[in-house]
N, C-alpha and C positions, 0 to 999 in steps of 0.2 A: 363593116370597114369604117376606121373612123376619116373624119371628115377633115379635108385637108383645110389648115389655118393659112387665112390671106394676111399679107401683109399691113400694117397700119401704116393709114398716109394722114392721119390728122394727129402725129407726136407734136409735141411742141418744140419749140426750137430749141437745143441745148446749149447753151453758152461754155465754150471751151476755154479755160484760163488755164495761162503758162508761166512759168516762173522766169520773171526779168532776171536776162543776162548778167555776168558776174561783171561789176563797172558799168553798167548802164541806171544804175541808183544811186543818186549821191548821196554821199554820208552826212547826216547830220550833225551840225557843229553846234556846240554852244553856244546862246547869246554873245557872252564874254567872251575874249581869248587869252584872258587869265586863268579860267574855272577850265578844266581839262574831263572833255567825256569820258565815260569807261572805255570807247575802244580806244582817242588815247592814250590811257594810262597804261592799256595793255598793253598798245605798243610801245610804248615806254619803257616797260618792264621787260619785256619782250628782248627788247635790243641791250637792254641793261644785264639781263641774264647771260644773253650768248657774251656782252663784254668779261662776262665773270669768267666762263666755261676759256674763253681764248689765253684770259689770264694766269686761269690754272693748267694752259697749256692742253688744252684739246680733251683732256682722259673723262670717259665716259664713265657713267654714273653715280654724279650728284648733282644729276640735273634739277631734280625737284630742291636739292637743297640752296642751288642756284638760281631758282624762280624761286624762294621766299628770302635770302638774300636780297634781291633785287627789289623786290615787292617795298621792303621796309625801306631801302634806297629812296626811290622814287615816288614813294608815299610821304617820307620825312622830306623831302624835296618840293611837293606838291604846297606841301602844310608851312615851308617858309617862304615857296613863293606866295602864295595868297595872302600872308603875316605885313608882309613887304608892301 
């Protein structure tokens, strides 16, 4: 008969990490608040997009051609505010 296995009581202690709630980390801003981070931009772009999609009056799909629309918007936008 094999021999029953005892438990071990000398594990070491295992440290449990959890991933911080969503809004309990704040976003990192740029030094400047001229120079616009990527998230930023993205949401820049973002909100510039859906302005496109409302424009053309709600009709689904050309959303991607609506985020590079936008993209070149708010990119050419970036590039004269910082000129300035």
């Amino acid at each position: 008969m094999p021999k029953a296995k005892t438990p071990r009581t000398n594990l070491p202690n295992k440290q449990v990490i959890t991933m911080p709630e969503a809004g309990s980390v704040p976003i990192r801003r740029s030094a400047s608040p001229d120079k616009l981070t990527t998230m930023d931009l993205e949401g820049q772009i973002r909100q510039r997009a859906y302005e496109i999609y409302e424009q053309r009056g709600r009709t689904p799909g050309r959303e991607t051609d609506d985020w590079f629309q936008a993209e070149r918007e708010v990119h050419a936008g970036s590039h004269q505010q910082q000129r300035a």
